[in-house]
N, C-alpha and C positions, 0 to 999 in steps of 0.2 A: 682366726677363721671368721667368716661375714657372717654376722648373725642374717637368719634368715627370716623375712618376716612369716608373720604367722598369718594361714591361709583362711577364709572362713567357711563357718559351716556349712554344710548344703542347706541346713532351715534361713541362715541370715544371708546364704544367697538368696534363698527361693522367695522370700520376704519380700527383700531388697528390689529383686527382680519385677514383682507386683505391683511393687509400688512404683518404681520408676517408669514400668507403663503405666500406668492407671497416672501418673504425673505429665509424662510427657503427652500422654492422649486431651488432659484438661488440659495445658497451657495450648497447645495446636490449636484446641477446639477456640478455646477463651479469643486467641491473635488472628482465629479465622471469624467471629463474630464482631469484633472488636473490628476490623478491616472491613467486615461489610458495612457496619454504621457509620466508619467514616467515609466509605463509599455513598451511603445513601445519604450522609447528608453531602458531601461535598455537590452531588447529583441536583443535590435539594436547593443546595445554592444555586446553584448555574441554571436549575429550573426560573427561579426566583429572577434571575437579570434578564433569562429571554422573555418574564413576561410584563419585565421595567420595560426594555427594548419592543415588545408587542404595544403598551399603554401607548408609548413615544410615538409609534407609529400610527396608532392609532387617532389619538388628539390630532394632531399634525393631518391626518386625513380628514377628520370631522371637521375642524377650522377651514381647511382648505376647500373641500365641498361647500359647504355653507358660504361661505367668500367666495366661492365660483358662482351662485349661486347668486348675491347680490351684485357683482361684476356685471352678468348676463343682464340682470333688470336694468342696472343702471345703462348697460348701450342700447337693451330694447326702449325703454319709455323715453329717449332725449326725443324724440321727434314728439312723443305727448306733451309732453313737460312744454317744448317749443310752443304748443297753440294749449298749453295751459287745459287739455283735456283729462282735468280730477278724473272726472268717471271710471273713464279707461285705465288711470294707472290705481286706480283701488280696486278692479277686478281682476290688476293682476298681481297688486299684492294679492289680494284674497286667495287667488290659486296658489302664488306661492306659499301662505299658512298651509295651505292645505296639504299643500306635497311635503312638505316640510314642516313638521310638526315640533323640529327644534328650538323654533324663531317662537319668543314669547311675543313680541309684536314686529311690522314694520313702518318705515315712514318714511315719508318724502319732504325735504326741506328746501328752501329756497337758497341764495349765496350767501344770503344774511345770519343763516342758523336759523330762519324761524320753520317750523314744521307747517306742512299742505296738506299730504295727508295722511293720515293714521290707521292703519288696521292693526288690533282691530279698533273697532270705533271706541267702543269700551274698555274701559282699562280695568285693572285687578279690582279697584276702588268702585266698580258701578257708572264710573263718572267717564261723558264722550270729551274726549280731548282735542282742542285745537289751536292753531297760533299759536305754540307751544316756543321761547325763544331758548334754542341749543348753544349761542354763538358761547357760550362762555366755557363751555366743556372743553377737556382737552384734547379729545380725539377729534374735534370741529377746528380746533385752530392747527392742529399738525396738518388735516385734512387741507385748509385753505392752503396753507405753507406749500406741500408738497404735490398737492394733485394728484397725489395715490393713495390706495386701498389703506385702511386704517386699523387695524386692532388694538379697539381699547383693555385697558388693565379692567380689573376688578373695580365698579364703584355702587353707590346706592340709584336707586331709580327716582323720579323725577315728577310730578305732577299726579298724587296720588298714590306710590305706590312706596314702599319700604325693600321691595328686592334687589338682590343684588343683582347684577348684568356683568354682560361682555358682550360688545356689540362691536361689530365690523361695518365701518362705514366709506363709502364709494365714491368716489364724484360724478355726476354729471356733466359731460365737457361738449361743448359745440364743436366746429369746426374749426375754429382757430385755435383751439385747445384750452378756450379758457372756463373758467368753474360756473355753470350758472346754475348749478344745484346739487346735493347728494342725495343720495339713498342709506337708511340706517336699518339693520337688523341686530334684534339684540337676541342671544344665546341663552335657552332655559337651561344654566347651571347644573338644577340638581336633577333633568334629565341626562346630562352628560354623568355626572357622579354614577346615577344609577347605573348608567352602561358600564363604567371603566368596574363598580361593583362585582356586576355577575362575569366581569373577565376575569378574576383573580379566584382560582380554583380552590382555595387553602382557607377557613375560618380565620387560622392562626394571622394571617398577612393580613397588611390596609396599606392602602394606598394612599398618597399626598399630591396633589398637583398644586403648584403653585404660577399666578403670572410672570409676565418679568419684571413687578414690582415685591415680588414675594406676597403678593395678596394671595389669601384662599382660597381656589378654585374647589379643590376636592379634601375635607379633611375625616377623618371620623367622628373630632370631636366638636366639628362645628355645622352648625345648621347653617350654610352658606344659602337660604333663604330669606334670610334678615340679618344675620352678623358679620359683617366687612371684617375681615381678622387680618393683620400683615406680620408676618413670621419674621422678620428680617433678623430679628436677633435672638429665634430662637436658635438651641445648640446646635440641632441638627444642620441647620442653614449653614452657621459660621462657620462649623465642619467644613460643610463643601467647601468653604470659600477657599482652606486651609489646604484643599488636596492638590498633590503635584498634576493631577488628572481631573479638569476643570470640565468636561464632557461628559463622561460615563465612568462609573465604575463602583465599589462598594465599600463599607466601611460602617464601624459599631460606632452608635454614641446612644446619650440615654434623651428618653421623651417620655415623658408624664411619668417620670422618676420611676422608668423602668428602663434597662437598656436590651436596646435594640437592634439586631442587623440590618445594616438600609445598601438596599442599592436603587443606582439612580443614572438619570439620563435627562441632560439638560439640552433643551432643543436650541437651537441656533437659527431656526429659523422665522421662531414666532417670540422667541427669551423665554417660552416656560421652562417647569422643571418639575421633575414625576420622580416622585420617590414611593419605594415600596419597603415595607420594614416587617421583621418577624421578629418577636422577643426572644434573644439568646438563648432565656434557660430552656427554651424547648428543645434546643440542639445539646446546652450542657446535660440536662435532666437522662437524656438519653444514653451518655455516656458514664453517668452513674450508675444508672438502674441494669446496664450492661455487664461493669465490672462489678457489683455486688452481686449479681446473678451466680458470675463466676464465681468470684472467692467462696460466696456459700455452696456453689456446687463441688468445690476442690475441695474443703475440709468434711462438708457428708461424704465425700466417695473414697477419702482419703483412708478416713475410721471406719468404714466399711470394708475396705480392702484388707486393713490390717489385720481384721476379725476375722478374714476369710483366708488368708495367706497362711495367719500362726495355724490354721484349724488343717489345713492341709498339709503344713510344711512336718508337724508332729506325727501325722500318719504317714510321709513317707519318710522322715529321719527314722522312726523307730522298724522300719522294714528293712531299711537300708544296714541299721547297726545290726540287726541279727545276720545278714548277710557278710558283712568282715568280720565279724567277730569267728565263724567255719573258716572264711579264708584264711585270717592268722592264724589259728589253731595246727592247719596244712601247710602251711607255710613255716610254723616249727616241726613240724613231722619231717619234711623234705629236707631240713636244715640236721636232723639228729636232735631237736631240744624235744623234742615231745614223744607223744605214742599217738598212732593215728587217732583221729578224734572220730565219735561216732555222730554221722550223720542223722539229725534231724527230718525228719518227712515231709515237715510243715512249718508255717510260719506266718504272721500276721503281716496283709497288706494289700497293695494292688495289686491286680491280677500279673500283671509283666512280673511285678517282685517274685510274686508266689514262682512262675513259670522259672523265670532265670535262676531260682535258689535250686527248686527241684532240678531242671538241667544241672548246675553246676556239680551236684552232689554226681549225679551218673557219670557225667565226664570225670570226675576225682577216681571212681572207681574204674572205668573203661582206660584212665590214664596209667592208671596206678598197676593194672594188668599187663600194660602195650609198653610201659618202662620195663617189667621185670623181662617179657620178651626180645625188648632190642639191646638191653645188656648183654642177650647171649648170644643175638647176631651178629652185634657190631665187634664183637670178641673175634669170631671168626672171621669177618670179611676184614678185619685188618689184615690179619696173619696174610692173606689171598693178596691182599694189595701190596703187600709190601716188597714180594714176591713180583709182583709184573713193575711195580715202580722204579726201580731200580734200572729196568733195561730200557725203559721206553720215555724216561723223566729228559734224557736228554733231547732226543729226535721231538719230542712233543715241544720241549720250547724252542727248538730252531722253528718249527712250522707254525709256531703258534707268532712267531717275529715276523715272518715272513709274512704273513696271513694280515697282521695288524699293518704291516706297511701297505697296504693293497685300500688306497682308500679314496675316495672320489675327489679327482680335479676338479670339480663343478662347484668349491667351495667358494667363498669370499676372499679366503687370506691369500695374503700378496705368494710370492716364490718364495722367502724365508723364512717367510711364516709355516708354509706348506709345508718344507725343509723340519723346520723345529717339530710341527704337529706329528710326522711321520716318527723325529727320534724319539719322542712323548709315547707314543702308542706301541714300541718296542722293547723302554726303559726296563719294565716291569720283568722283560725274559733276559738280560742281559748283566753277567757279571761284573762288568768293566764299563769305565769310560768311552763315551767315544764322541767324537766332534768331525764335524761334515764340515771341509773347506771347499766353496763353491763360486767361482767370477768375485775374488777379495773380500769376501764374507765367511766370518767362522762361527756355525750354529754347534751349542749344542741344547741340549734338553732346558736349559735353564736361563741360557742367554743367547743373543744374536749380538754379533762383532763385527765393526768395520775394520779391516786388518790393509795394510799397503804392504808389507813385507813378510810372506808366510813363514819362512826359518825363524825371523824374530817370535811372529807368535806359537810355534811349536816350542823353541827353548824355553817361553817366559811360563806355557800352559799346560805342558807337557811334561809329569813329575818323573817317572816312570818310564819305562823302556814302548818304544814306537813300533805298534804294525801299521803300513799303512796299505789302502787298496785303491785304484784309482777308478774315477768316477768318469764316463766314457759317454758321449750323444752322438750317436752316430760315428765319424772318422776325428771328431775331435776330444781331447781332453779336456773336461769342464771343471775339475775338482779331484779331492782324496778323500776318501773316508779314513781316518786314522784314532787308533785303537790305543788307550794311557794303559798300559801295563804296571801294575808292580810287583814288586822282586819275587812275591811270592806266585805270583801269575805267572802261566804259558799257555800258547796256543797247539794246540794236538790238528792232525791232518784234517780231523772232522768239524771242527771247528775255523779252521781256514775257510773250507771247502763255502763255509756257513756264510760268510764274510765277503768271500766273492760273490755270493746268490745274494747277499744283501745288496752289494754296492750294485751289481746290474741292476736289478727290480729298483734300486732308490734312483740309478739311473732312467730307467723306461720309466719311471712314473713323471721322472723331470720334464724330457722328453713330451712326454702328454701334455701337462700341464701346458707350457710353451704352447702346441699345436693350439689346446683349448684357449688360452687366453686368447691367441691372433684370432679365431674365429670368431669368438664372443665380441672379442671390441668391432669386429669388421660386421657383424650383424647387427652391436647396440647402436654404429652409424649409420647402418642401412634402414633400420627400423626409424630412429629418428626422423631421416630424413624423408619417409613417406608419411610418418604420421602428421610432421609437421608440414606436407605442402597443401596449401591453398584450395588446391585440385581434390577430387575422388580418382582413386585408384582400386581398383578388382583383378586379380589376376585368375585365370581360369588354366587348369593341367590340359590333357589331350585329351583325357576322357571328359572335360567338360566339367569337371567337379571346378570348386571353387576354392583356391589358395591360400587366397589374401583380400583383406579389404579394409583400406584403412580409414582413421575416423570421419574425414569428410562424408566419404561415399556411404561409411556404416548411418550416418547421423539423416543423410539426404532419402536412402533406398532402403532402406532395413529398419528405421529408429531402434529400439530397445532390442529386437531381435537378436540374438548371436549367430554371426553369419556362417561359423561351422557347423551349426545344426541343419544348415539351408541347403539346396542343390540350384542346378539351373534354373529346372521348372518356377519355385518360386521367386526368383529373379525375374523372372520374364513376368509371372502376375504382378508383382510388386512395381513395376516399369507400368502396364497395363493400366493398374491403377490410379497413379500417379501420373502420366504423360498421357495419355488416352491414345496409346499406339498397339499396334498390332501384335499379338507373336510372330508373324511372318515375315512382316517388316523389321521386327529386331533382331529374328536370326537371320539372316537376310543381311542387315548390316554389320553383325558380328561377324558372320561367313568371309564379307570383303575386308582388305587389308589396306590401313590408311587412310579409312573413309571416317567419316563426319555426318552425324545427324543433331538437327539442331528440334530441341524437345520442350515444351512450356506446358507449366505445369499452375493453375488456379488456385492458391489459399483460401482460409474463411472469410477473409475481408475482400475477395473481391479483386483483389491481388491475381495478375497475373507474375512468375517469377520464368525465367528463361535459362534453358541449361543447354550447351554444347557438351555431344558425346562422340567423343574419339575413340578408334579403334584400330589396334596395333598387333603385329605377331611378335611374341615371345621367343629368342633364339638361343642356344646355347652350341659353342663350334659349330658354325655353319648348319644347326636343326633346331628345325622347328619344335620349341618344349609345350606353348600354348601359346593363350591369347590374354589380350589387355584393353581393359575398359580405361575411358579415361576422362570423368565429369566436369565441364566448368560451370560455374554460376557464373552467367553471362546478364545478369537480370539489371543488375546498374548501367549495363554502359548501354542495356536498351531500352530502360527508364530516360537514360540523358540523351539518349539521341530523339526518345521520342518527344521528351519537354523540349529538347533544342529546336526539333520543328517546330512543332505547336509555337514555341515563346516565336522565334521569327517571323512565322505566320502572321501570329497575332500581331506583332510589332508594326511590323510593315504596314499591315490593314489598319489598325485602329491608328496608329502614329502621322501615318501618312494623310492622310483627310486633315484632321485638325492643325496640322506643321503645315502643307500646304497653306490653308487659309490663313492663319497667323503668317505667314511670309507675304501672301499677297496683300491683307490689310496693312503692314506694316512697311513695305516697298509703296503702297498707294500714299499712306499717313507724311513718307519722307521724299515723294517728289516737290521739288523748288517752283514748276517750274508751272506750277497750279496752287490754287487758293481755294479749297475746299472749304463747303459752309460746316460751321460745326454741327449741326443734328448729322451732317453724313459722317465727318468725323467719331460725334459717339456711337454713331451705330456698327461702324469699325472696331472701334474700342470694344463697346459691347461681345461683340463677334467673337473677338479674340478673347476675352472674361470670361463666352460659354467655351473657348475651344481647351483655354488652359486648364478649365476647371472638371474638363471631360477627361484630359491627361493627369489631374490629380485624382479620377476617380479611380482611371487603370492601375495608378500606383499604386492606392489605398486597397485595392481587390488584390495585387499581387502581395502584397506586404500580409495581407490578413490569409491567403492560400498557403503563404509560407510558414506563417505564425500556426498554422492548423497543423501542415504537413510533420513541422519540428515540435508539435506537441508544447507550444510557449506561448499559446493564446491565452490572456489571463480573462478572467469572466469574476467580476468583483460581486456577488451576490448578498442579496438586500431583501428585503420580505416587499416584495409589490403588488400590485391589486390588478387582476386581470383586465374586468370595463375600463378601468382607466388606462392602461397601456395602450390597450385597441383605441380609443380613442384619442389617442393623442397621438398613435401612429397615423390614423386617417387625417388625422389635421394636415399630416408631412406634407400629404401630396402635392403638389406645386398648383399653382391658381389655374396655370395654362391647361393642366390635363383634365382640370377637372369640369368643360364643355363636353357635353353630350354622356356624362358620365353618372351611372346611376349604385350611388354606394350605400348597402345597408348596415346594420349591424345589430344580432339578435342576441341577448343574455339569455340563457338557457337554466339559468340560475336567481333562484330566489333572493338568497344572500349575496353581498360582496364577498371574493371570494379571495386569499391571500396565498402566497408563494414565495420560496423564495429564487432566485434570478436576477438577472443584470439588465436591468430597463432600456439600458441604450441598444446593448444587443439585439434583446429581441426585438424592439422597434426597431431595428437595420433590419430583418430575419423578415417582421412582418411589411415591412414597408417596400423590400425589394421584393416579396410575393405580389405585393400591389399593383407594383409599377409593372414585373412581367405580364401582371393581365391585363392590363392598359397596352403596353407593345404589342402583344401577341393577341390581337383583335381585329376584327375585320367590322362588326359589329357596328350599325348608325349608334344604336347606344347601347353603349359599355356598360355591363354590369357586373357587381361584385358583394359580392353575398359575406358579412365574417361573421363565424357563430362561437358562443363562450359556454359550453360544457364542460362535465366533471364527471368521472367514473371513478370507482372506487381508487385507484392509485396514482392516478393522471388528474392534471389539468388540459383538456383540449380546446385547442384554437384551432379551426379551419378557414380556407381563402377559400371561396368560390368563384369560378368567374362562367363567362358563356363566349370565349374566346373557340381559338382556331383546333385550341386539344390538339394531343399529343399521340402518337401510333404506340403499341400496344410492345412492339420490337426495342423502341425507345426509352420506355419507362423505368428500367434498372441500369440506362445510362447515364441520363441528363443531373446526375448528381456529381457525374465524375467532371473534377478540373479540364479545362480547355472543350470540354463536349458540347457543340451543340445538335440542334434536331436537321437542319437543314440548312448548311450553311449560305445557297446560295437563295433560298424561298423564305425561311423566317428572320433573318438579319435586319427585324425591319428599322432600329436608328442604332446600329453597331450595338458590340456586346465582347465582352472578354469569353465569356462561357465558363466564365468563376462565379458568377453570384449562388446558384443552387448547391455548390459545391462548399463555398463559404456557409451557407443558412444548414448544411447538413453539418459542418466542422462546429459552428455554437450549437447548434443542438445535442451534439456529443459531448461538448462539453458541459452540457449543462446534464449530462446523462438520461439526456431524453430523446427524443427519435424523431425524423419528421419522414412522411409516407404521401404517396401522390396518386388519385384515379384519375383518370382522363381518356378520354371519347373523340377520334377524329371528328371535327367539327360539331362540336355541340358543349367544349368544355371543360377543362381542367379543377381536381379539389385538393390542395397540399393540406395537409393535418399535421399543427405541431401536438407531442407531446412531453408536458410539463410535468416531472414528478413532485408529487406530494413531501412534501415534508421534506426539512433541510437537509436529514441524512441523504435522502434521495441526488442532491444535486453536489 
């Protein structure tokens, strides 16, 4: 015999049980702390590179301002410089120190490298400088070399002075393009350091910029005021040089013999490189001081528990043992080993303990009363039973057979299954064998047979002598029920009689089944195939109640609704709502037979969606049973008929003008039979230049409507600077348009202000708001207002213009593809009537908005808005 293990106590479960919560409660907690630290730092990282990626950004804008900055002097003063007016151009150096408080000095030199003139006059040193000769530096000979803008590396300063520089120098070019002087500004260093300083939010981080000679721009530990420092072979350097990702990215090495996480971002467009670094152990430290936390808090709660679990598991084991200790005691008494035992009244423990011992004692004695009672009844109501059992034991199990064969067609199992399940539920009332031969199938209780010659499988299965009954469906014979007799068995009249009432009923239930399967398949095709059609379908009875309605129609008119709980009435609201039609007109068109109404229905986007609804009578032999809705979404094929106008439309108009002229330039350019001067020739040419380039603009509008429409417009997003954008979109404008044309532009804002966004985008967005206010004016002079605000979640950019404005009916149009305001009064140099439609599709993607007021004749204002912060776009 299996040894059985031994069970354990209720204390060293209850223990056990304590502990293993109080265990599994600190390891969750520990792996739920432990996860948020590597959360916050990983967090901590990714903070760390967007504010490498901020620096990068930022350098790159400081240089490039300040280089815009000398660019602009050097083409304002050539015309001084030409008649040699010092004066003039030292008062605008002097204005530009002033606006520009970055520049430690400027200067003006001749082609020689010698300096003219100097702001300020005075140098760091006390001492005024001049004829100062530059040619020997290296940013004066790349200058002569190349004829463009210069940024020097890191070096020492020059005639008095011991600071270090970075200076960006210009050329002065005439008209022939050749060098007859430059302009030099030099970069105060460690006011740059200071900025890139108060951008790094974290004590812990410093920042490194270096040139693209690895000189020291920005270090912590260099006073880049008088120390030229070049890192090239420090480790950190040769790191980079080591990594498979030579642009951006991160990576640990040690610096002043501590190691450090650096991440970095090497420009490409000026050769510096900006590293920011945090010393590891601030991130390891955190993951110790974490899990010591833990462990010391698992082993105090652990010793606490234990003290508390033994303290309680004693007072209820010892409540628990005076309780069996009564029960075995009754438990020999009822067995004959004892004498009843005398109940105790009381007992030490919990209250439930106390309760359940006291009950159990009364139930002992209320049982031990209600036993000596039913001994004397069940004495007597044997005798009684034994007496009716006799006569009624037979007729009870024939109808209790009968009864069990009576049992639901509606099940799963196939015919012979059904067949078996029936002799299953009779087994129990029946003395004998018996096996149902049914269309070459021989069931019985225990197995299902494929049989091809019944005599064979009666002689082979059949021990015993045969009754058999046959099995009857209507006029035909379908089977036997046949009964395995042995020698000591016979069948009596009453028992025959039994056997025929079985096989009819095993018949009628066959019978059923059959009818139920053909129905069931013929309803699960029929259901099918309305669920599955394309269409909505509703059926309504004669009283108007509602039948059927399958998922199309439930998902279009009812959504979540169940449309058994519905009647007409809310059908007809539900229509109302949805199609903006009548109840009169819907009963009305339900009332006629074969009629068609055609119903459009508005979404949240602006979407119109279009549905055809049919209606039909319901017949059954020649009568009328009801009526039949019958929905289509018709809404693509009158989106494509309405794009296929419009697209022709447009084709035809915009196509035809430009194909014309290019045909007739080009039929002019190849007659023989003339000798055309060439200016008429190019102006031919020309012609054709603006007309193919009018037909690559169509293309480029349809291609980007499409790109919106299929959600595949990509939007490459960059941190860019609002003034500057606008600004460089006003440049776009073409030279031509810009006669009689009066454009301003207002910053509404103190600071530069950053974003992030796809630069080229929005210059399309802002530059095609431009140019509509240019077309759409009547105006001697055009004007154009752009203003650069900020509200708390938005960056906004507004167009103003004092154009022809737009009516009031129009305004929640002129966003949509192919729409224009008047096609035959504003058309004034062709138009697709994509542009507003494109400037709305990037602005969604960029998940901002753009909004439009406008005034018949007095003026149109489109408002983009830019959301804040990168999650925003």
């Amino acid at each position: 015999m299996k040894k059985l293990r031994k069970s354990r106590t209720f204390k060293g479960k209850l223990i056990l049980s304590f502990l293993t919560v109080t265990l599994v409660s600190i390891v969750l907690l520990g792996a739920f702390q432990i996860f948020q630290l590597y959360t916050l730092v990983k967090e901590d990282k990714e903070k760390q590179f967007q504010t490498t990626v901020f620096l990068d950004d930022y350098i790159d804008n400081y240089i490039e301002n300040y280089q815009h900055v000398v660019e602009m002097l050097a083409f304002s003063i050539e015309p001084l410089f030409v008649e040699r007016d010092l004066t003039s151009i030292e008062k605008q150096l002097e204005q530009i120190k002033k606006n520009y408080p970055g520049f430690i000095n400027l200067y003006v030199g001749n082609e020689a490298g010698e300096s003219l003139v100097f702001y300020p006059k005075l140098y760091t040193d006390g001492v005024k400088r001049e004829n100062l000769d530059y040619s020997d530096r290296p940013y004066y000979q790349e200058l002569k070399r190349t004829k463009q803008p210069v940024l020097s590396s890191v070096f020492h300063g020059r005639g008095g002075t011991d600071m270090i520089l970075v200076t960006v120098a210009v050329p002065i070019l005439n008209d022939n393009n050749d060098m007859i002087g430059y302009v030099l500004g030099a970069f105060d260093l460690n006011a740059l350091a200071d900025d890139i300083k108060t951008r790094i939010d974290d004590e812990k981080r410093f920042a490194i910029v270096l040139d693209q000679e690895d000189n020291v721009v920005v270090h912590p530990n260099v006073d880049t005021r008088k120390e030229l420092v070049n890192l090239k072979d420090a480790p950190f350097v040769q790191t980079l040089s080591q990594l498979p990702t030579k642009n951006s990215g991160d990576y640990i090495a040690v610096e002043n013999g501590e190691e450090q996480y650096f991440t970095f971002i090497k420009n490409e467009k000026i050769g510096w490189k900006v590293w920011i670094g945090t010393p590891t152990k601030y991130l390891s430290d955190t993951y110790e001081d974490a899990i010591f936390t833990v462990l010391l808090f698992a082993l105090l709660t652990t010793m606490l528990m234990i003290g508390v679990s033994v303290l309680f598991a004693n007072r209820f084991e010892k409540a628990l043992q005076n309780v069996l200790r009564y029960i075995k005691q009754y438990k020999d008494y009822t067995r004959g080993l004892n004498n009843k035992p005398t109940f105790q009244p009381s007992t030490k423990g919990t209250r439930e303990i106390v309760e359940l011992y006291d009950h159990f004692g009364s139930l002992i004695d209320d049982v031990e009363h209600s036993r000596n009672r039913l001994i004397k009844l069940n004495k007597d109501l044997e005798d009684r039973v034994k007496e009716r059992t006799a006569t009624l034991e037979n007729k009870n199990l024939e109808l209790k057979a009968v009864n069990k064969l009576i049992t639901s067609v509606s099940t799963e199992r196939d015919l012979t299954q059904f067949i078996q399940h029936c002799l299953i539920q009779i087994t129990p009332f029946m003395e004998y064998s018996i096996h149902v031969i049914f269309q070459n199938i021989a069931v019985t209780p225990k197995e299902i047979t494929a049989i091809e010659d019944v005599q064979q499988y009666l002689n082979s299965r059949i021990v015993g002598k045969q009754h058999m009954e046959p099995i009857q469906i209507g006029k035909n014979l379908q089977g036997f029920l046949v009964v395995d007799l042995n020698n000591s068995q016979t069948i009596n009249t009453s028992e025959q009689e039994f056997l025929e009432t079985f096989a009819s009923s095993l018949a009628i239930m066959l019978e059923n089944k059959f009818l139920f399967e053909k129905i069931r398949n013929k309803h699960a095709e029929l259901e099918a195939i309305l669920q599955s059609m394309s269409e909505g379908l509703m059926l309504l009875n004669k009283k108007d109640g509602i039948e059927y309605v399958n998922d199309f129609f439930q998902q279009i008119v009812f959504s979540d609704t169940n449309y058994k709980v519905l009647d007409l009435e809310d059908m007809y609201k539900r229509f109302m709502e949805l199609f903006q039609i009548s109840k009169e007109e819907l009963q009305s068109f339900i009332q006629q037979d074969e009629s068609v109404l055609k119903l459009e229905r508005k979404e949240g986007n602006d979407k119109v969606k279009s549905y055809m609804l049919h209606s039909f009578s319901v017949f059954l032999d020649d009568l009328i049973i009801g009526k039949g809705l019958l929905l289509r979404d018709i809404t693509k094929e009158a989106e494509i008929d309405t794009l296929k106008d419009n697209l022709i439309s447009l084709t035809s108009h915009e196509f035809k003008t430009p194909i014309t002229n290019i045909r007739g330039s080009v039929e002019t350019l190849l007659r023989e039979d003339v000798e055309w001067d060439p200016d008429f020739e190019r102006e031919l040419l020309v012609g054709v230049h603006e007309d193919i380039e009018r037909i690559q603009h169509l293309v480029s509008d349809w291609m980007d409507i499409s790109k919106i429409e299929s959600g595949t417009m990509f939007i490459e997003r960059n941190m860019v600077r609002g003034d500057q954008i606008i600004e460089k979109s006003i440049q776009q404008i073409p030279k031509e348009l810009q006669n009689q044309l009066e454009i301003t532009f207002q910053n509404k804002l103190a600071e530069p202000v950053y974003f992030y966004g796809d630069k080229i985008r929005i210059q399309q967005v802002l530059l095609n708001l431009m140019m509509n206010a240019i077309r759409y004016n009547d105006q001697v002079i055009k004007k154009i207002a752009v203003t650069l605000d900020q509200s708390a979640t938005d960056i906004i950019i507004s167009v103003k213009d004092n154009g022809i404005g737009i009516e009031e009916d129009h305004l929640e149009k002129i966003f949509t593809r192919f729409y224009q305001v008047d096609v035959t009064g504003t058309r004034r140099t062709g138009g697709t009537g994509l542009g507003l439609s494109i400037c709305k599709g990037i602005m969604e993607a960029h998940h901002g908005k753009i909004t439009v007021e406008s005034e018949r004749g007095k003026g149109s204002t489109f408002t983009l808005f830019f959301p804040l912060g990168e999650e925003g776009v």
